[in-house]
RODO-2510 file (C-alpha; in nm, 4 decimals, decimal comma):
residues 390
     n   res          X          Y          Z
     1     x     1,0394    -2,7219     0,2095
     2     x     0,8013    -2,4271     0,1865
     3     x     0,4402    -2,4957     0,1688
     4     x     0,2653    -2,2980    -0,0887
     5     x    -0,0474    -2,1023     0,0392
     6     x    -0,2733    -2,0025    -0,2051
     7     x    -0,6393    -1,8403    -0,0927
     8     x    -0,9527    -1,6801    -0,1960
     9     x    -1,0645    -1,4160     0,0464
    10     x    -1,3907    -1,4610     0,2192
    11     x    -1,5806    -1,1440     0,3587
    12     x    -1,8849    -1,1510     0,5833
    13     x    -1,9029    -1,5619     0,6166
    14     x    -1,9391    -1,5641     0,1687
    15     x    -1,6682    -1,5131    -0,0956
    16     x    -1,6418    -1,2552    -0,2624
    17     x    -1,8494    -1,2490    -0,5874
    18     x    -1,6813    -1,2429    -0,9354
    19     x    -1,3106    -1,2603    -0,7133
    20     x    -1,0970    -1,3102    -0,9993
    21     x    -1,2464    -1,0932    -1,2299
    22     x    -1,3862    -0,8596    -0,9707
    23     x    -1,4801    -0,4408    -1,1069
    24     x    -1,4439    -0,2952    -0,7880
    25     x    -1,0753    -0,1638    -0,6990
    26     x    -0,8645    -0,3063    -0,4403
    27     x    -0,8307    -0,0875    -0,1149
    28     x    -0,5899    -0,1630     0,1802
    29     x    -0,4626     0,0397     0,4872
    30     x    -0,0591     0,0250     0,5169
    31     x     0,0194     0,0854     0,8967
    32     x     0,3924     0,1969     0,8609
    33     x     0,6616    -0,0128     1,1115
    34     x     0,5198     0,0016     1,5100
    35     x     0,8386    -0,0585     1,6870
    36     x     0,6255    -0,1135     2,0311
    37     x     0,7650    -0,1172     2,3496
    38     x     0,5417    -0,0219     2,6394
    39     x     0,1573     0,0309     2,6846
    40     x     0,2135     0,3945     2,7785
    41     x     0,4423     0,4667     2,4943
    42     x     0,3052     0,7357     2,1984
    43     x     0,3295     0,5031     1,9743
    44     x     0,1031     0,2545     2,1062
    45     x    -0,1438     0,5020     2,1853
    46     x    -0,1502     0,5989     1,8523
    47     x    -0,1511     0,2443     1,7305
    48     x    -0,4969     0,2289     1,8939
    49     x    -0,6613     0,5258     1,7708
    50     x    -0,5318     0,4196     1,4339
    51     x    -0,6888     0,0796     1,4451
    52     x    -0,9936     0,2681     1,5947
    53     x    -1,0117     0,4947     1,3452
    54     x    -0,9837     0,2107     1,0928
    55     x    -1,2982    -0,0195     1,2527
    56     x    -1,4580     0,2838     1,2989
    57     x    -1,4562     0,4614     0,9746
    58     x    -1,3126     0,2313     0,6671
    59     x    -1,3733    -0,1746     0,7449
    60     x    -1,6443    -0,1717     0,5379
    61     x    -1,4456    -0,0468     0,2802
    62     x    -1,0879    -0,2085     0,2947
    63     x    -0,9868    -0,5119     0,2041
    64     x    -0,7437    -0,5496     0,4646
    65     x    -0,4785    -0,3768     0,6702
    66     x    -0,0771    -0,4135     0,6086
    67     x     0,1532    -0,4488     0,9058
    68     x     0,4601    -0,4374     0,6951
    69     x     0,7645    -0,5339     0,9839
    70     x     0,9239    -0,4248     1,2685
    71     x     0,6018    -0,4711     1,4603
    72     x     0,7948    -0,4967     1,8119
    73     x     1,0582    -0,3098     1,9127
    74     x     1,2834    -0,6057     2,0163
    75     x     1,0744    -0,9090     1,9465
    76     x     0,9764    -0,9515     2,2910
    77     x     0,6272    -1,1837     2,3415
    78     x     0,4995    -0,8865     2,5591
    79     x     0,5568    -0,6704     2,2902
    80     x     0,3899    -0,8731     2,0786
    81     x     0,1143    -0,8985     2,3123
    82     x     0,0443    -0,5633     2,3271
    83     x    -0,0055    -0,5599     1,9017
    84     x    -0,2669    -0,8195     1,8996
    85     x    -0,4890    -0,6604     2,2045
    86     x    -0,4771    -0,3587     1,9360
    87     x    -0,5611    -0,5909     1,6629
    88     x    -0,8250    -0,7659     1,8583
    89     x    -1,0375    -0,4340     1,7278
    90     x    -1,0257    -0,5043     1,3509
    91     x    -1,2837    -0,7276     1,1838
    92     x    -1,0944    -0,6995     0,8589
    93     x    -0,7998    -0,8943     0,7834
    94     x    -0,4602    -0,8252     0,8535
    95     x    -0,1319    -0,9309     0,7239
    96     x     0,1972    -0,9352     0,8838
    97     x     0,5375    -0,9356     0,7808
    98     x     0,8112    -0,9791     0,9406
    99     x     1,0943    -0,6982     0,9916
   100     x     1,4508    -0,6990     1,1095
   101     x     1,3434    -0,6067     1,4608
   102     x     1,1444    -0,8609     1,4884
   103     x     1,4150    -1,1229     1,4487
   104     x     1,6504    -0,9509     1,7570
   105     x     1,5999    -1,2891     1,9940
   106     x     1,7436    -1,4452     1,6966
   107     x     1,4156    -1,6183     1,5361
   108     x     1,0613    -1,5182     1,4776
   109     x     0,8884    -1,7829     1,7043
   110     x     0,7531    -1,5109     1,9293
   111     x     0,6171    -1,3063     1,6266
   112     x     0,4164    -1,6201     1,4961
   113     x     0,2467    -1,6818     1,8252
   114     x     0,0921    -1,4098     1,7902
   115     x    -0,2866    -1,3851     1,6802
   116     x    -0,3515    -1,3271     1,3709
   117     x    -0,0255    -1,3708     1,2092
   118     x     0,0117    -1,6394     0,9418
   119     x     0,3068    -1,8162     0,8398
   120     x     0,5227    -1,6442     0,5349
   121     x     0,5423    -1,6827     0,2469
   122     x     0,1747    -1,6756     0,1719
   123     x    -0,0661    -1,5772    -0,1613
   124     x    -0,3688    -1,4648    -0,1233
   125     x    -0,6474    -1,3324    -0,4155
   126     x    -0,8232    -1,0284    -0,3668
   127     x    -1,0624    -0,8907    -0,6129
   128     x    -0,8796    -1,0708    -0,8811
   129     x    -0,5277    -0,8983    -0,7265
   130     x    -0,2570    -1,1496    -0,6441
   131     x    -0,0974    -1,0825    -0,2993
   132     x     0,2190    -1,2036    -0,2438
   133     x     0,3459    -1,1596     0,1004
   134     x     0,7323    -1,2490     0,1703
   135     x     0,9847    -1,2721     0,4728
   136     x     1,2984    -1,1340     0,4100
   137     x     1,4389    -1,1483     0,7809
   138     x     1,3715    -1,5127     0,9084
   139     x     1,6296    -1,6469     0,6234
   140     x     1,8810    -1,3851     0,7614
   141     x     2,1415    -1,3983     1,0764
   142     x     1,9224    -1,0898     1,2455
   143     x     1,9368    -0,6873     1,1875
   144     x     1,9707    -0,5806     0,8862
   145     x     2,0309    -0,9017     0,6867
   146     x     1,7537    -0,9266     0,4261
   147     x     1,7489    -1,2548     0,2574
   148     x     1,4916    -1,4373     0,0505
   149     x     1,6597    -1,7637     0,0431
   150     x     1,6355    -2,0268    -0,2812
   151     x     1,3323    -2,2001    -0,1660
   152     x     1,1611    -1,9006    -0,1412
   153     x     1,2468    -1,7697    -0,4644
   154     x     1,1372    -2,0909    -0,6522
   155     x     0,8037    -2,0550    -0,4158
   156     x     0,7607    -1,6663    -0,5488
   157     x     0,8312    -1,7902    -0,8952
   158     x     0,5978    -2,0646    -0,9681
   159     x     0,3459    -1,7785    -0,7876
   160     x     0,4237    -1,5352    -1,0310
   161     x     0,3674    -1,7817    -1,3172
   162     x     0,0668    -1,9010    -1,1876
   163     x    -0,0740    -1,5525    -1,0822
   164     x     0,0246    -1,4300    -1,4596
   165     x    -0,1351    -1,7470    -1,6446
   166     x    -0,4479    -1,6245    -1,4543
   167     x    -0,4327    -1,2851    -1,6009
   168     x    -0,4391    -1,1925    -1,2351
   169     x    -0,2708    -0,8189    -1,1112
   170     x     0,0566    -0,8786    -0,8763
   171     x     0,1136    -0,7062    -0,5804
   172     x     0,4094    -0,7657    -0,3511
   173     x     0,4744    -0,7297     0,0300
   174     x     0,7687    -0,6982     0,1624
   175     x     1,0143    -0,5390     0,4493
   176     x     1,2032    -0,3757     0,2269
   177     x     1,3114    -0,2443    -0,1422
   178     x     1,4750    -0,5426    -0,3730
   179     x     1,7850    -0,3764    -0,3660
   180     x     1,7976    -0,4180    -0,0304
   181     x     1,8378    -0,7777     0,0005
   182     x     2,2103    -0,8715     0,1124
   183     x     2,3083    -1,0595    -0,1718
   184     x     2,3692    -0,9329    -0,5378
   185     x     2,2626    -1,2206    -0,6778
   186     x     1,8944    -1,2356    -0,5176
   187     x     1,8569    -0,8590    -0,5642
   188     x     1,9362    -0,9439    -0,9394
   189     x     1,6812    -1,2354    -0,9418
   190     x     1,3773    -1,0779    -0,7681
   191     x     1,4098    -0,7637    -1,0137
   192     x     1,4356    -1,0223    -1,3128
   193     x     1,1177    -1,1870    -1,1880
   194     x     0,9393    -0,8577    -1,1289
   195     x     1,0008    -0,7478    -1,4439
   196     x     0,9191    -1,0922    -1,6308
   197     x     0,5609    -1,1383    -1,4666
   198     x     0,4614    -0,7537    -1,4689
   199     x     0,4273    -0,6491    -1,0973
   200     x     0,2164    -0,4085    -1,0505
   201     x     0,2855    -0,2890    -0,7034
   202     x     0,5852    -0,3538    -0,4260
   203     x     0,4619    -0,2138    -0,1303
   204     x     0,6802    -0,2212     0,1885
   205     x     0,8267    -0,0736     0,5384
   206     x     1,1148    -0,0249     0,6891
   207     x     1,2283     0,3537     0,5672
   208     x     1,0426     0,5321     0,8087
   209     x     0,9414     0,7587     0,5619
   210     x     0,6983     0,8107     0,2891
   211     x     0,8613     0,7212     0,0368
   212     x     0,7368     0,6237    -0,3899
   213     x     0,9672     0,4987    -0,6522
   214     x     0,8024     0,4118    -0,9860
   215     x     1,0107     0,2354    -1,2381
   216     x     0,7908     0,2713    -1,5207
   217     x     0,6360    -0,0306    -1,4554
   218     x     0,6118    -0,1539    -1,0779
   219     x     0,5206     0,1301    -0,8535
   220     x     0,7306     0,1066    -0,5220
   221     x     0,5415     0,2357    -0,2063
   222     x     0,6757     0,2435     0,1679
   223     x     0,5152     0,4443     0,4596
   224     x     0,6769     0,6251     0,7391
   225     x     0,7172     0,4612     1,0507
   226     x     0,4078     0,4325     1,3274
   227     x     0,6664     0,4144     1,6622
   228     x     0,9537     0,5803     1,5112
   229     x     0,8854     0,9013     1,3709
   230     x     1,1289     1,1264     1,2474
   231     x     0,8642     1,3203     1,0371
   232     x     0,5490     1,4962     1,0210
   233     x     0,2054     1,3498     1,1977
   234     x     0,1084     1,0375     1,2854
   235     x    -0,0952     0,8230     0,9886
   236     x    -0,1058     0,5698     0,7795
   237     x    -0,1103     0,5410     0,4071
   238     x    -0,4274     0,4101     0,1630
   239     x    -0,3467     0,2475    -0,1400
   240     x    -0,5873     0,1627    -0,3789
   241     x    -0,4988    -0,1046    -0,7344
   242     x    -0,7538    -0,0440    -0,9943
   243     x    -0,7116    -0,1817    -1,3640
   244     x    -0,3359    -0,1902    -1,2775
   245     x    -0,3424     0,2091    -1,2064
   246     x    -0,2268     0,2732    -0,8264
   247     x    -0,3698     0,5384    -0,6080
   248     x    -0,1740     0,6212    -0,2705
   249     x    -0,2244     0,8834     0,0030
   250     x    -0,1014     0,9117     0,3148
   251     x    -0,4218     0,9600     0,5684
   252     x    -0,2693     1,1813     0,9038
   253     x    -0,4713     1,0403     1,1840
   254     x    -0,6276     1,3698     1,2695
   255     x    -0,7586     1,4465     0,8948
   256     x    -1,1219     1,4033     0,9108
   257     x    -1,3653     1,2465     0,6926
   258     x    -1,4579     1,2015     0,4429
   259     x    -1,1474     1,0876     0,2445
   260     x    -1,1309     1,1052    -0,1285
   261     x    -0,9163     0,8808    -0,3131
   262     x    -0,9187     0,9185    -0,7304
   263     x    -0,8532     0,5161    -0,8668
   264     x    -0,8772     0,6221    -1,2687
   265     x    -0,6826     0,7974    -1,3900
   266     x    -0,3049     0,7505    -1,2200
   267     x    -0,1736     1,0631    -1,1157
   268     x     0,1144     1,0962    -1,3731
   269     x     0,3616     1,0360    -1,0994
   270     x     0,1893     0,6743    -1,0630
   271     x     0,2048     0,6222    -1,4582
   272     x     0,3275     0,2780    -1,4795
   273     x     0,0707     0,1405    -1,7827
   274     x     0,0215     0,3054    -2,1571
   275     x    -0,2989     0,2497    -2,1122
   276     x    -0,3143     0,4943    -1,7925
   277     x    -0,2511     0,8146    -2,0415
   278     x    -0,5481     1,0318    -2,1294
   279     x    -0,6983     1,1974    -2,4270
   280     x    -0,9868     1,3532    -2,5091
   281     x    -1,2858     1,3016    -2,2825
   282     x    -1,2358     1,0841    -2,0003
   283     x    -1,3715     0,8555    -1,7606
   284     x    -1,2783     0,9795    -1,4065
   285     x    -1,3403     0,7447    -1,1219
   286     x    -1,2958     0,7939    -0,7627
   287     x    -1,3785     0,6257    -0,3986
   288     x    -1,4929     0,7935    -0,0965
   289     x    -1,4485     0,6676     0,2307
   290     x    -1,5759     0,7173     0,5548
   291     x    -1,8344     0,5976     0,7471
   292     x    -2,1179     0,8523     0,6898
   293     x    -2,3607     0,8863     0,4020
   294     x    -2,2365     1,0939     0,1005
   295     x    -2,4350     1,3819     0,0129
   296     x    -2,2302     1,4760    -0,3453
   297     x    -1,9454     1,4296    -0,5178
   298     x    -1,8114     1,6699    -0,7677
   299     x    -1,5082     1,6965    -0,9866
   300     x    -1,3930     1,9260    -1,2453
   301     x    -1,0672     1,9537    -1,4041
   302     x    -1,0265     2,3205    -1,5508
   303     x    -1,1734     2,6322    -1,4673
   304     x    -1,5119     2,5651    -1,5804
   305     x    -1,7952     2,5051    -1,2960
   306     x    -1,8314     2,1775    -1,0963
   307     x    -1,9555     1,8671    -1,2649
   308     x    -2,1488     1,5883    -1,0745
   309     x    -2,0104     1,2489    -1,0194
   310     x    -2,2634     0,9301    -1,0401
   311     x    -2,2195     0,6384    -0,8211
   312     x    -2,2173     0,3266    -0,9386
   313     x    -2,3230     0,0227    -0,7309
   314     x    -2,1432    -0,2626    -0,9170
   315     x    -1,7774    -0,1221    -0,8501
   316     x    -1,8785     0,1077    -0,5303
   317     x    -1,7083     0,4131    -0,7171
   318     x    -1,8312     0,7737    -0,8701
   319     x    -1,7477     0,8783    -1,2266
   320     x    -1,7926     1,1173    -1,4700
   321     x    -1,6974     1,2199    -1,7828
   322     x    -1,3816     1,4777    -1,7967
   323     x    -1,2488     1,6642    -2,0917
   324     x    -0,8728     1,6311    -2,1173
   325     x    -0,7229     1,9649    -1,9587
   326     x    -0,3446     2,1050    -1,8473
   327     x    -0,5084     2,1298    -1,5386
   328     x    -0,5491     1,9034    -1,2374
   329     x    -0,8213     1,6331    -1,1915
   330     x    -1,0002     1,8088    -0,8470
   331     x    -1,2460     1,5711    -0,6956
   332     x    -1,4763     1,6934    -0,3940
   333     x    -1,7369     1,4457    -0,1875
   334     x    -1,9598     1,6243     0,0872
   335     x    -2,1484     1,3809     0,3264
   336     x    -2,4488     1,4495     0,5060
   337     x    -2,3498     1,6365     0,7521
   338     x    -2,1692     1,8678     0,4972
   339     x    -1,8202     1,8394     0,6072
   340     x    -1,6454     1,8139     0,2561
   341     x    -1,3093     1,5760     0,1614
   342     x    -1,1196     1,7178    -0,1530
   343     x    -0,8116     1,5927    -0,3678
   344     x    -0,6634     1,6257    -0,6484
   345     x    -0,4582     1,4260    -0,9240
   346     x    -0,2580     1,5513    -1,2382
   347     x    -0,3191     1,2816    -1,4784
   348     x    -0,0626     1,2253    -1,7477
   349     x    -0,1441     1,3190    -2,1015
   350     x     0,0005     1,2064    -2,4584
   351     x     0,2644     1,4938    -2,4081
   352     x     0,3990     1,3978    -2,1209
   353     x     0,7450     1,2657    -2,0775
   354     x     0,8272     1,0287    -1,8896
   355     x     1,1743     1,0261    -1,6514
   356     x     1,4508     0,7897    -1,7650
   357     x     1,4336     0,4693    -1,5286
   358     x     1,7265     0,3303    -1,3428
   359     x     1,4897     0,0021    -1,2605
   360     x     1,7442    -0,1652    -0,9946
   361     x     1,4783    -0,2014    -0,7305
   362     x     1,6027     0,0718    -0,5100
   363     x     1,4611     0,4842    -0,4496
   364     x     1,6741     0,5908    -0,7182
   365     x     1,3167     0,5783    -0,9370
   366     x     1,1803     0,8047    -0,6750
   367     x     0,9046     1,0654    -0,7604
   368     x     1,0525     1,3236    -0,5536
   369     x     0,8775     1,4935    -0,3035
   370     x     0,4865     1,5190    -0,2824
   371     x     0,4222     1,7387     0,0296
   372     x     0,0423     1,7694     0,0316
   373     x     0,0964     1,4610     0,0248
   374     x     0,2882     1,3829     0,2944
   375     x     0,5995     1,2655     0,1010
   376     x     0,8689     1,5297     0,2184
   377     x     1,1703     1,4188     0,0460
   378     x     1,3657     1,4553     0,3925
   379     x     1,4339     1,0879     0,3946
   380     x     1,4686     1,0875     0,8059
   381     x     1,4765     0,6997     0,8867
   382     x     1,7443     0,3947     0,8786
   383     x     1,7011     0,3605     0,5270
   384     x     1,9238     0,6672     0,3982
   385     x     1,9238     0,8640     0,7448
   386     x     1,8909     1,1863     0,6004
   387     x     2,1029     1,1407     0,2725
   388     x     1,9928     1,2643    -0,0117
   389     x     1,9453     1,0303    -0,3181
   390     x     2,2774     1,0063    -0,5430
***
């Protein structure tokens, strides 16, 4: 019988003040499938300056890192061994799921001996955000048999009840999309129950390629592949859950700092609330991360002059007030040594029209591509191999 895990996240030996009802926005570093092999592969040497970068730069920022599956190549305990030695550099928490590669010597017993990694299902609360993190390989045969099983089902159900009595926003972790799942009926279920108890976000891994699909109402995220990349850089994505709006953007491990990441308003591709659409004036809100000292932030969002952006202490962000305008939402932070980090959003007005919604738990929701964003509609990775959408 599945236990059911249930925790409140503790940060520098206290926890967190105000958890549940928490202001500040939720901010975690997806770390797209590893696949290691050797020490002197690429892909481990990138899998340390990643986590490098991460300690380095953000952990005083993130909530915690996402290793989303497929973490070794072929489930081998010295592949595994060389993941936690990286992960023996964060001081942030990570999570782990469990991919079909990691069940190729038939079980996951060598992926739960490693450090670090806690037993699946598991919920956890951060900043009043529900986590729910899932295995969809350990029920299956091995490869590409994705399986919740009934137990946990139930166990994700009486989570989502709970979570939703609470008033708490839902967040799921998975390997892969819902539609992926070998069996009809489950695929049928989990979409039911994501729809019932208003998921916010399903973030997972497997594609090997950036990839968003937004039904309307649950934003699906997955990031390309770390070890096997079939397109552009290196990176990892940031994805940021505030007041149910989702920010994402994919960080290329050579971009510098600082990093600018708008968390009100959604970018209209990320519309997945009524409350999300803009009129009038505006409150625009925005992080900033990095590891030096900000010197300004700016935004404006026509072609009128920069406006300054206050920070706030309570929720860690920078706002100001924006008119409504056709054009974009450009935010710009400068830190102290005046190297400047710029972005910008599109946020979704009352005349926008939103795409009809196939809502079936696969890409066919997808936003399309989002180049400057690192979301090249090439779809290079097992997921469609190179096929376009039908």
């Amino acid at each position: 019988m599945i236990k059911i895990e249930r925790y409140l996240i503790f940060k520098n030996n206290s926890l967190y003040k105000n958890n549940v009802m928490s202001p500040a926005p939720l901010i975690f570093a997806h770390l797209g499938d590893l696949h290691i092999t050797k020490a002197k592969e690429q892909n481990y040497i990138d899998l340390l300056s990643i986590i490098a970068q991460i300690e380095t730069e953000l952990s005083s920022q993130l909530d915690f890192v996402l290793l989303p599956g497929d973490n070794a190549d072929n489930g081998l305990p010295d592949q595994y061994k060389l993941v936690a030695t990286a992960l023996k550099m964060l001081s942030i928490p990570v999570y782990i799921l469990a991919g079909d590669h990691d069940m190729e010597q038939g079980s996951l017993d060598n992926m739960y001996k490693m450090p670090k990694t806690q037993k699946l299902p598991l919920s956890v609360l951060h900043k009043g955000n529900r986590c729910l993190f899932v295995d969809v390989c350990g029920f299956g045969s091995g490869g590409p048999d994705f399986r919740l099983g009934m137990e946990q089902l139930e166990w994700l159900e009486k989570e989502l009840a709970a979570a939703a009595a609470n008033g708490e926003t839902i967040l799921l972790f998975m390997h892969v999309f819902p539609a992926d799942l070998k069996s009809p009926e489950e695929q049928q279920s989990l979409n039911n129950l994501l729809e019932k108890y208003a998921v916010t976000l399903v973030d997972m891994g497997h594609t090997h390629y950036n990839e968003i699909a937004n039904n309307g109402q649950i934003i699906f995220t997955a990031t390309r592949s770390t070890g096997q990349i079939e397109e552009g850089p290196v990176g990892y994505s940031i994805i940021t859950v505030y007041k149910s709006a989702v920010g994402w953007r994919f960080k290329q491990l050579a971009e510098p700092f600082p990093f600018v990441m708008p968390v009100w308003p959604a970018d209209y591709r990320l519309l997945n609330r009524k409350n999300q659409i803009i009129e009038g004036e505006y409150e625009a809100a925005a992080i900033v991360l990095g590891a030096r000292k900000v010197s300004s932030v700016v935004c404006k969002s026509d072609l009128a002059d920069w406006q300054d952006m206050t920070f706030e202490e309570k929720d860690q962000l920078w706002k100001a007030k924006v008119e409504v305008s056709a054009q974009p939402l450009t935010i710009k932070a400068t830190d102290v040594t005046g190297r400047p980090g710029i972005w910008n959003i599109q946020p979704a007005t009352a005349n926008y029209i939103s795409p009809k919604k196939v809502k079936d738990g696969s890409d066919a929701d997808t936003i399309g591509i989002w180049p400057e964003n690192g979301i090249m509609g090439t779809q290079l990775g097992p997921n469609r191999n190179g096929k376009p959408i039908s």
